[in-house]
Structure formats: structure tokens, C-alpha cells
C-alpha positions, 0 to 999 in steps of 0.5 A: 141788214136784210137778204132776200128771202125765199120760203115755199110757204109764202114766195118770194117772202122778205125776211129779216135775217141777222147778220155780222155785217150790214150788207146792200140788198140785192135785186136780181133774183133770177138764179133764185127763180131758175133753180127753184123751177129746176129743182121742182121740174127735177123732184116732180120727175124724180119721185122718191119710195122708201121701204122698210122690213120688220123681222120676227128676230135676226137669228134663224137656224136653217129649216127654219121660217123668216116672218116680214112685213114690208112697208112702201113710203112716199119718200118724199112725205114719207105718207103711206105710198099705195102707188107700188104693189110690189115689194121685192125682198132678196137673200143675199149671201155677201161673201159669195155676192150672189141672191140666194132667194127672192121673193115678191110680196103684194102691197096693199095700202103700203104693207106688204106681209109675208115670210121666207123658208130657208132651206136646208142647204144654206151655208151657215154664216152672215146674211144680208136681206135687202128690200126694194120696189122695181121704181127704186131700182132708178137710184143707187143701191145703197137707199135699199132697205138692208139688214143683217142676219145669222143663219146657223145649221142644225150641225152647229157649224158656223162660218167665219164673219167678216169682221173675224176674217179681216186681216188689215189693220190698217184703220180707213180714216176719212177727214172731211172738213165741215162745208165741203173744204179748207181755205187759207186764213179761214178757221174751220172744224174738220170732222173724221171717221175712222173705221177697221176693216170691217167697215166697223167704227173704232174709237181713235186718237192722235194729233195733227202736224203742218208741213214744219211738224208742229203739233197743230191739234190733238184729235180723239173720237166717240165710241163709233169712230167719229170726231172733229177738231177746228183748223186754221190753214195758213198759206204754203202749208199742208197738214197731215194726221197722225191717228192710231187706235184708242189706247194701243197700236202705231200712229198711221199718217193721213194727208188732210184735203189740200188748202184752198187759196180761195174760197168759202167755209161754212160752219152750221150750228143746230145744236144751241138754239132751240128756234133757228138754224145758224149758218156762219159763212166766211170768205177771203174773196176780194169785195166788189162794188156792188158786192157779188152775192152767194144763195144759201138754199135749204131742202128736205127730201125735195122740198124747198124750204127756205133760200136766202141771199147773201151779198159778199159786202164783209167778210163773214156773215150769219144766216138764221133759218127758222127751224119751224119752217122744215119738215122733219127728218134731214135737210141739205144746205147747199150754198152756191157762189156769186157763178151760181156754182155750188161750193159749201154743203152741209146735212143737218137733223130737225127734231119735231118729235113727229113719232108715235108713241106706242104702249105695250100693256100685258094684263099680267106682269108675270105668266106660267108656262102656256098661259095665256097673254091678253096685250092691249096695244095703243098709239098716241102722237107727241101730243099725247092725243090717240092716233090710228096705226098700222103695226106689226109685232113679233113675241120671241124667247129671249134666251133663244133669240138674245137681242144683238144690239139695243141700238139695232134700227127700226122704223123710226131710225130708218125712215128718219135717218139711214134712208137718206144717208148712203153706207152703213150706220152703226146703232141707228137707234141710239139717235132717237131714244130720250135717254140719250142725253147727247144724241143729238151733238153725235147725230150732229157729227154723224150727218158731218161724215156720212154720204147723201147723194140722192141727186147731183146739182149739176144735173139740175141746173142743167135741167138733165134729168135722168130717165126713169128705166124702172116704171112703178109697178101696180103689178106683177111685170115680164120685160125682155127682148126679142132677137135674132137666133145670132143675137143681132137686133130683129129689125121692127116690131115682134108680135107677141103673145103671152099664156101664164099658166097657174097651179090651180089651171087658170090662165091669162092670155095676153097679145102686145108688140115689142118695140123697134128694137125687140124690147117689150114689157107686158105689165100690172100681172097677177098670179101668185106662187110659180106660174108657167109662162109662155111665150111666142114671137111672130115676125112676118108669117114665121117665127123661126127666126126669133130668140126670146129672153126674159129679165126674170130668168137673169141672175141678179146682180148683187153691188156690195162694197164692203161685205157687212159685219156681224155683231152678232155672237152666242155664248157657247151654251146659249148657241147649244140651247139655241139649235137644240130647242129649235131642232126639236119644234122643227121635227115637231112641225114636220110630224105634224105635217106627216099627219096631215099627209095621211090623214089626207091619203085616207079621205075617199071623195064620191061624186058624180062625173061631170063635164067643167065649164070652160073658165075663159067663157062667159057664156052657155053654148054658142050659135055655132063653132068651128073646131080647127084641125089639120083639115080645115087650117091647111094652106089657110092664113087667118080664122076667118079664112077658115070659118068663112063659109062653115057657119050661117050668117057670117060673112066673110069679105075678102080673105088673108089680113085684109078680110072684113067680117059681119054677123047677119048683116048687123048695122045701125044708121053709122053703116056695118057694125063689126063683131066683138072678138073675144080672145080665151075671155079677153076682148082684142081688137080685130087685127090682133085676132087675124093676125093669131096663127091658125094652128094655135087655135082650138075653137072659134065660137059664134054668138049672134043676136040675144045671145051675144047680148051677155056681153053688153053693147060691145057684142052688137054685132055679135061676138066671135070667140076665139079659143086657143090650144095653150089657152085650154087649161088641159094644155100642158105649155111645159111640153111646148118647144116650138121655134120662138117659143121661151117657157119657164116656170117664174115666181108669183106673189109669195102666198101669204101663210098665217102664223101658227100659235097653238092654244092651250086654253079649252082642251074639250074643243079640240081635235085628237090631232090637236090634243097630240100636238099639244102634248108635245114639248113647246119651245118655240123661238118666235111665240107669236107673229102677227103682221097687221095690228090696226088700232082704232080712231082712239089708238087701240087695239088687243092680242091674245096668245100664249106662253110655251114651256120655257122658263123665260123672258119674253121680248116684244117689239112693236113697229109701224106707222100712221098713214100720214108716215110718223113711225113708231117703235115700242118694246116690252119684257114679259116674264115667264116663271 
């Protein structure tokens, strides 16, 4: 028997598949074609980011410093993705559903490092970090990348977990039969998921009865909560499960889903053969003559692998698809019926060991306290061949920072698995270490009961795309809107001009309209730490009748629907140890930090007086200027009304917004040639320059001739630079208040801090503050950090750092990722005598 078979390696390609029933083979391939292009419209429109966030541990005590290394993802290829720079990262605290802290990290080739304070005025208790690009706000919330943490008080106070709090013991048991549905007559396995309150899985038991109360099946689930049993419906019966906790508690009654009287099952098998995917379909249906045809259709994270039809000439029928044909990671079937409406869905997990294997050598096997640990670093690929990657590693004290799971997620687990899957998945890591003999059957059950939702086929073939509101940002961006004081929409386009003011007295001065509606976004910024930004709206000749609003300054809203348990808890003593230890460094490093405050107080710097150079000008002195003062702006429109006359060889035609302006009669054989207007550096165009109320404006500079020529051939026809009040960086936009003025102090880039790691190595070199600081007591949770380890073409790399004065275990993690996107995730023990 033969289908017609579609791979988006060979189009159209005829494929021989095996069948349990001969069927006719069926010719018209439109539906096929329509949703191929429909689907590759949709992705090509839809692109996919994906992020992941490495952390130094999971344990902070307030005061204390998270380190993090962001990654950026194709999410489609899953390849290093330098389209978006700008990494966000939120602390939330989930019980009160508010974002305590956030931060914007700057991407470069796809890594983003960077690091969190935490104040002392956090609550101790459970924490969330989640992490995103601006892009990926277009899609739910749930594909964020987020990961729990506990932050303690130095007091010792903890706060109650919501697994602790959790007063329901009514188990949330979800059956979900495999395909989508159950139909009369048609065997099928129904897979369940148990979980408590906590949103955490619990191991169950219990049976199945039938509307007679016979005892249909038994079920029993995994550690985790999930299982399945196989189902026979028959006609006018319905079924209820009966599940309690494994071993205790009282059986609690769950109604299956309803009994189709017609329709199709889909039963998939990736486990038994090594080469192929088999999908057995059955169907009650009535045969047609010509049989009516159903599509199976195969893809991974928007590629199109495979699709197949298959006509309903018998009963039941099986599909093979070729393993060696998908890409690696999770892949949908999707079978639509003979209406082309879909109707039987399943994911399945195709291994093609695409991970990096990452070595961690020290060249000790133990070390005494504050010695010095040399690690050799090397990646190679499955193949054992070595491959260059981009890793970050982290060094903690083991007793300090005990590991809370040894099946926590990682680069690996995340990329490969929970970016595609919404809710939360217990023990990612478990999935993908060798030692597990069966992870793949529970990876199997896993992908039969958790969500994917990335699109909906409706809103493909009906070629509904939905728009993309969140743009990808190559930059920093400001977006709000201009309205009426009242609130009511302004009614046309708003001039506007921005000032962003920085600490180090640099600032960038930008113009642009907003849009009919008030809207506007002035994008691909760059500053770094807070930065004062202003600014003004003009409508008509006025701006007293604007209220301007920005998004940044809004308190994001924070979409949690379970608030997510903690499996983390310290023995009594370890908690005691825990706090004491990291007190002690954090007064260590605060003292340290009191020296250096005197140190500088002491410092007496001599020097000249001289006047600063103006840093929005590129040039020397000017041919001319004009200061604008109340005495030459008054009753005046533009800043050609006001330097029309005052300088030599400027004229000035006309007056208002429909002046015109020539240096020295510039020309060439096209006619007048117009001067370049320059704006605090940035060159505008000539309306945009006339349309700058005069009483913003400091200067304006006149270069003519040679001395234009700095600029090149854009100034020849001179140069008029325009110089504004709030452009000076002596001007202090925090005093301004003026009618449809917004200013606030907004966030940067976070300034990227270097891990300190004391040396105990060579005391002669160092300094009396450093040979004091030395002398201390080190009992450093996190010994040492470093977030981007690049090793070579042959997969190596070193780093060097040293021992504290804990007897203890050491345990290294590494992460990270090639640049064609194969993760990889390494950990190793140092011993400390």
C-alpha cells in the first residue's frame, strides 16, 4: 500500500509506507499544499526566541549578589540568536504577584552576563526569576524562562512555602486520552497526571468503574504523578475514576472525558523501534467509495517534516515516519480528517544526542585551604570530535549551598524540552542523563499529559496571523502615548522631542512624531545604569494641552497561576551555618568597601582649570553664533526668524515655517544648495529644525566653507548647528516642569560588575589593603563565577582560582552552547581537606 508522502527535504517525494490495510492512492493534494504554505506564511511571520538563565546557585541570603548569564536562542534552530539585544530579567515575588526588581541586560552574540543585588528589604521566603526578550512578550507567558529561588534574612526568618501553606487535599487529577479523544469500540490508552495543591506531582492509585460500576482497570502512577491505562469504550456507557493517594487517604471520584460516538483514535509508539515513528490510526467511520482521506502531518518548532495521507479504505492503518528525517527536540502530530478539520494530536521526543560533552579536569584530585585550583575545561560533540563553545561556570561551597535537586533544569533540559511545553516540569534533568534506563518511556508519558500551545491550527488555515505588538529590540526602547490632560485621544500626530541625560553628563537628543493616535516609540537607545529622560510634546504652537505617559514607568503585570512550590529546605545546623558564614563575608566586603571610601577622601588632585569642550560638536570655534535670549526670541517663531540678519552671508528668505535658508549663496549646476542642520550633534532635517521652539535653544553655530568641510559633503552648503538648553550637559532636566514635559529617572543596561576572587598566591605583589583583606576569614558561598569561558577550535579552555578556609566539597556546574545551539551541562566535586 502506498500514501502520498510530503518531506520538506525532497517536496512532494513518493514514499512507500507500511500499512495494516491496502488502500487506493489518493491524488488531489490541494489541502496538503494549502497548509504547507500556510504554515510556512504563519512561522515566517511568527519567529520563535528562546532564553535561558544560568545562576551562580538557588540560595541567596539578602545583601547578598545573584550572578547570571543569560542566553538569547533561535527558537526555531535553536542556533546563537544575536537579533535581540536586550535581555529583561524580573524578580518576582509570587505570593504578593508583584516584580520586585528588574533588570536589562545587553546581548552580545547571544550571551547576556550580569548580576542582582538583593536588598535588604526583601521578605524572606520563595522567589521566581523569569527572563525574556521584549519579542517574546507577543507569546504567553508560560514560554518565559523561569526558575525558583530562596532568599533568606540574615535574622534566620523564614516564610512559609506554598507547599507548606497549602490547605487542599484534594488531589488535581487531569485525564487526557492519548490522540486527543475517546470513541466507541476503539481501544485507547488514557494518560493521567495527578498533582497536590502545590502544583506538585504525587504518586497515585485507584481503578476505573463504567456506568454499571464494574471495575473496568486499575491505574497506578511514577513517582511524579503521571501514568496510563488502555480503555475500551462501549456505546451508552460513561466512566469514572476512582484515585486516591499511593498507600493512605480516601478514594476521590474523577468523570473521564465524554465517549465520542464517532470518530478517530491515535495511539503513537517512539519507544520500540530505533529507525521509525509508528502511528496507528483507527477509525468507526462509515467507508466511502472513493475512500475519504485523513493528513497526518509532522513538525518541529515550525518546520515541516513530514506529511502523509491517508485514505479511510479500512479500519485502521499504520504510519511510519522516519526518525532520521526530524530535527532534534519535541515534534507535533497533527491529523486532520477528511473536512480538513484536525482532530488527534500527539508530542513525541526524537533523541539525536546533539549535546556537547563538557569535561571538567582539575589538576588536583584534592586541595588545602586557599590553594590554588587550575581547571582545564573541554567540549567535544557526540562524536567525540572537539567543537568550540560558550560556557559559563560557577564554584559553590557545597555545605553553604547544598544542591536541591540533582534533577533541577539546565541548558540542556530547557532548550530541549520545558521551552516547548507550558507549565511546570518536575525534574527536567532526569530526561536526559544516561544513567536513567527508562527516561525515555516517562519522557514519553510526560509529552502525553503536559501542554504545547505555541499556535492554534485555526488561526493557520484561516491564514489569521496575529500581529506582532512587541518588535525585536536591537536597543534599549521608550513607547507611550500622548494625550489630553482629561485623557481623551489628542487627535493627529505630536511632535516630540526626547533629552536622555547620563550619570557621566552625556546626553542624546532625539526628535520623531507620534502616531494619529498619540502612540510613539523611540527605539535601539543605549545608555547604561539610571538615565534621566525627558520629554516634550508639541501640538500646534503649544504644549499645554498634552499629558505624556510612558510604559516603562508602569508596574508590570505579573500572570502566575499556581505560585510555584519550593523543594528546597535546610537541615537546622546547615541553615545556621548557612547565614553565619555568609554575614561574616558580607561585613567583610562592606569594610572593605569603607576603605576604599576613605582612601579615596584622602586623595588631593591638582590640576589646571580649564574650559570643556562642548561634547555635542565636533568642531573648533564656529564662523558665527548667536545666543538666544529673551531679547532677541521674543515675538519670534523659528531659529531662523531669530538669526536672520544677526550674522554675515546667511540669508534668510521668507519667515515662520515657510523660511528658506542659504550660506553665501551656495549652489552647484542642480540650483541653491541647502545648509546641513545639525541638532546637539545629530544631523535633522530642515523642518524638523524649524519646527524646535525657540526658547529651548541655547545657540546656534554658523560654519561656512572650509570650515564646514569636518562634516564631509553633507556640509556643502554649510552647517547650521543647533545648541539646546537641555541638550547642555549643565542642565539639570530633573528641575524641569514645564506643561507636556514627562521626566523620570529610568534604568540602563545593568553595568556588568567582574566577580571578585582574592588570590592567595604571591603576598609580595600585593598591596597593604590587599594583604589585610587577606588576612581575613574566607568563607565564601560562591568561590568563584566567570561567565563567558570560550574554548578554542579544539574544545579547550583553562581557569584558575582558589580555595577558601572551609573544609569542604566544592561543586562545579558548567553550561552552555555552541553557536549552531547544542547545549551542554557538566558538574564535578573538588574536595577541600
Amino acid at each position: 500500500m502506498h500514501h502520498t508522502f510530503y518531506r520538506t527535504s525532497s517536496i512532494l517525494a513518493l514514499v512507500a509506507i507500511v500499512a495494516l490495510a491496502a488502500f487506493r492512492f489518493a491524488n488531489n493534494d490541494d489541502f496538503v499544499n494549502e497548509v504547507l504554505a500556510k504554515f510556512q506564511a504563519y512561522n515566517l511571520q511568527r519567529p520563535v526566541e528562546k532564553v535561558y538563565l544560568h545562576t551562580d546557585r538557588d540560595t541567596y541570603l539578602t545583601g547578598e549578589t545573584i550572578w547570571m548569564k543569560g542566553y538569547v536562542f533561535n527558537g526555531n534552530t535553536h542556533t546563537a540568536d544575536t537579533i535581540s539585544k536586550v535581555l529583561y530579567v524580573d524578580l518576582i515575588d509570587p505570593t504578593a504577584r508583584r516584580v520586585r526588581q528588574r533588570l536589562q541586560l545587553r546581548s552580545s552574540s547571544s550571551y547576556a552576563p550580569g548580576q542582582l543585588l538583593l536588598p535588604d528589604s526583601l521578605a524572606s521566603g520563595t522567589y521566581m526569576v523569569q527572563a525574556y526578550t521584549n519579542y517574546m512578550r507577543n507569546f504567553p507567558e508560560t514560554y518565559y524562562f523561569r526558575k525558583t529561588l530562596t532568599i533568606l534574612k540574615a535574622d534566620g526568618s523564614t516564610a512559609s512555602t506554598a507547599s507548606k501553606s497549602a490547605s487542599s487535599d484534594r488531589l488535581d487529577v487531569q485525564f487526557l486520552p492519548e490522540g486527543g479523544q475517546l470513541v466507541e469500540g476503539l481501544e485507547s490508552r488514557v494518560a493521567f497526571k495527578a498533582l497536590e495543591a502545590s502544583g506538585r506531582g504525587l504518586p497515585v492509585e485507584g481503578f476505573v468503574f463504567n456506568t454499571r460500576k464494574d471495575t473496568i482497570t486499575g491505574l497506578a502512577s511514577t513517582q511524579l504523578g503521571v501514568g496510563f491505562f488502555t480503555l475500551n469504550p462501549e456505546a451508552g456507557q460513561t466512566y469514572t475514576a476512582f484515585v486516591k493517594r499511593l498507600g493512605s487517604g480516601q478514594f476521590t471520584a474523577y468523570p473521564l472525558p465524554d465517549v465520542q460516538k464517532e470518530g478517530v483514535v491515535m495511539q503513537v509508539d517512539n519507544i520500540s523501534n530505533k529507525d521509525n515513528i509508528r502511528v496507528y490510526l483507527r477509525h468507526n467511520k462509515a467507508i466511502t467509495d472513493p475512500p475519504a482521506t485523513m493528513t497526518l502531518f509532522a513538525q518541529t518548532r515550525g518546520q515541516v517534516v513530514q506529511v502523509a495521507k491517508v485514505p479511510l479504505a479500512k479500519k485502521g492503518a499504520l504510519v511510519q515516519l522516519p526518525k532520521a528525517e526530524f530535527p532534534q527536540g519535541i515534534a507535533q502530530l497533527t491529523l486532520f480528517d477528511e473536512t480538513s478539520k484536525p482532530i488527534c494530536e500527539r508530542l513525541i521526543f526524537v533523541n539525536k544526542n546533539e549535546q556537547i560533552n563538557i569535561t571538567l579536569s582539575p589538576n588536583k584530585t584534592s586541595y588545602k585551604n586557599r590553594e590554588k585550583v587550575e581547571l582545564s575545561i573541554s567540549t567535544t560533540g557526540s562524536d567525540g570530535k572537539p567543537v568550540a563553545a560558550n560556557l559559563s561556570l560557577a564554584a559553590v561551597d557545597a555545605r553553604l549551598a547544598p544542591e536541591i535537586d540533582s534533577n533541577s533544569a539546565s541548558i540542556v533540559s530547557h532548550l530541549l524540552l520545558s521551552s516547548d511545553l507550558t507549565g511546570t516540569i518536575e525534574q527536567p534533568s532526569y530526561y536526559f542523563n544516561p544513567k536513567n534506563e527508562d527516561r525515555w518511556r516517562q519522557l514519553d508519558l510526560l509529552l502525553m499529559t503536559q501542554g504545547w500551545r505555541r499556535f492554534v491550527w485555526a488561526d493557520v488555515l484561516a491564514g489569521t496571523i496575529p500581529p506582532v505588538k512587541y518588535p525585536i529590540e536591537q536597543g534599549l526602547s521608550l513607547t507611550g502615548r500622548v494625550v489630553r490632560p482629561n485623557q481623551k485621544d489628542i487627535g493627529g500626530k505630536v511632535k516630540l522631542t526626547f533629552v536622555l541625560s547620563r550619570r557621566d553628563s552625556t546626553r542624546d537628543f532625539l526628535t520623531g512624531d507620534t502616531d494619529e493616535s498619540g502612540y510613539f516609540g523611540a527605539y535601539d537607545l543605549d545608555f547604561t545604569d539610571t538615565t534621566t529622560v525627558l520629554i516634550q510634546g508639541v501640538k500646534g504652537k503649544a504644549n499645554r494641552d498634552l499629558a505624556i505617559s510612558l510604559d516603562q514607568l508602569l508596574t508590570p503585570t505579573v500572570t502566575i497561576t499556581r505560585v510555584p512550590y519550593n523543594p528546597f529546605e535546610f537541615r537546622r545546623d546547615e541553615l545556621g551555618e548557612f547565614i553565619k558564614r555568609t554575614r561574616e563575608y558580607q561585613e567583610i566586603e562592606e569594610q572593605i568597601r569603607r576603605n576604599r571610601e576613605v582612601l579615596l577622601q584622602s586623595v588631593t588632585v591638582k590640576a589646571k582649570k580649564f574650559k570643556e569642550r562642548d561634547s555635542r560638536v565636533i568642531y573648533g570655534t564656529p564662523d558665527a553664533s548667536v545666543k538666544f535670549d529673551p531679547m532677541n526670541t521674543a515675538g519670534r517663531i523659528t531659529i531662523l526668524d531669530v538669526i536672520q540678519g544677526r550674522i554675515a552671508g546667511v540669508q534668510v528668505m521668507g519667515s515662520g515655517l515657510g523660511a528658506r535658508v542659504q550660506i553665501r549663496g551656495a549652489a552647484n549646476f542642480g540650483g541653491a544648495v541647502e545648509p546641513l542642520f545639525v541638532l546637539d550633534g545629530m544631523p535633522v532635517d530642515m523642518q524638523t529644525a524649524i519646527n524646535i521652539p525657540v526658547n529651548d535653544v541655547d545657540q546656534v553655530d554658523v560654519l561656512k566653507g572650509a570650515s564646514a568641510s569636518i562634516y564631509g559633503s553633507r556640509g556643502g552648503g554649510g552647517v547650521i548647528s543647533i545648541l539646546t538648553k537641555r541638550g547642555s550637559p549643565n542642565y539639570d532636566l530633573a528641575k524641569e516642569a514645564a506643561p507636556g514635559t514627562l521626566v523620570a529617572k529610568l534604568p540602563g543596561y545593568a553595568p556588568v560588575r567582574a566577580f571578585y576572587s582574592p588570590r592567595y598566591d604571591d603576598q609580595s605583589k600585593k598591596t597593604e589593603q590587599e594583604k589585610l583583606n587577606a588576612a581575613r576569614p574566607d568563607y565564601r558561598t560562591t568561590l568563584f563565577w566567570s561567565p563567558l569561558i570560550q574554548t578554542n577550535a579544539e574544545g579547550k579552555a583553562t581557569v584558575s582560582f582558589f580555595t577558601s578556609d572551609a573544609k569542604t566539597n566544592l561543586r562545579l556546574r558548567a553550561e552552555g552552547a555552541t553557536i549552531s545551539g547544542m547545549p551542554g551541562m557538566a558538574q564535578h566535586r573538588i574536595q577541600v581537606d
